[in-house]
C-alpha positions in Angstrom: -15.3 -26.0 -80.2 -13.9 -24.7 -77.1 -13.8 -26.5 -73.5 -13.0 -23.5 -71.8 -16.2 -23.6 -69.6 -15.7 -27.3 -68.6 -13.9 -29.0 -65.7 -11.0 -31.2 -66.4 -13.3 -34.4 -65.6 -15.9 -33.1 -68.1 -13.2 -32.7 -71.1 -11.4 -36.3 -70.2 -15.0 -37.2 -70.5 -15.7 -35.6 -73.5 -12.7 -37.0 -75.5 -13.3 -40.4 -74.2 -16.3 -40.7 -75.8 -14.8 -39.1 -79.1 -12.6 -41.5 -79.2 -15.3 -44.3 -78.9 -17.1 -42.7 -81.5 -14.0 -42.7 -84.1 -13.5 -46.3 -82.8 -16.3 -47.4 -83.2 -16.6 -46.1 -86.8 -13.4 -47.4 -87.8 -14.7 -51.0 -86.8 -17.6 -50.7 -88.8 -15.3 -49.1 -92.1 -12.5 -51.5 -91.6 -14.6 -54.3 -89.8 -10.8 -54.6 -88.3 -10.3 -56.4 -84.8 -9.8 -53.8 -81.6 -6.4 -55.0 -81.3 -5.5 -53.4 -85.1 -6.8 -50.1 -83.5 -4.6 -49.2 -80.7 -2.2 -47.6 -82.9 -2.3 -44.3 -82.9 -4.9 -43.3 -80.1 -3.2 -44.5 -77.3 0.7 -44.5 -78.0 0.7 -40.7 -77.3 -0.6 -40.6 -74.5 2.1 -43.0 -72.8 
């Protein structure tokens, strides 16, 4: 899996929707509230 070809736009855009993928699936898993999720996704990137 290589984003060597792609803009930076297009690879932000990408992992964005990655991340709503493995969101999403972890809702339907845990059936947890969004709040429970914003653990380890986002406190790296501040």
């Amino acid at each position: 899996m290589s984003f060597n070809n792609l803009d930076t736009g297009q690879f932000v855009q990408k992992v964005n929707e990655q991340q709503n993928k493995q969101r999403l699936n972890k809702n339907r898993g845990k059936g947890s509230p969004e709040a429970a999720l914003q653990t380890k996704q986002h406190s790296t990137n501040k």
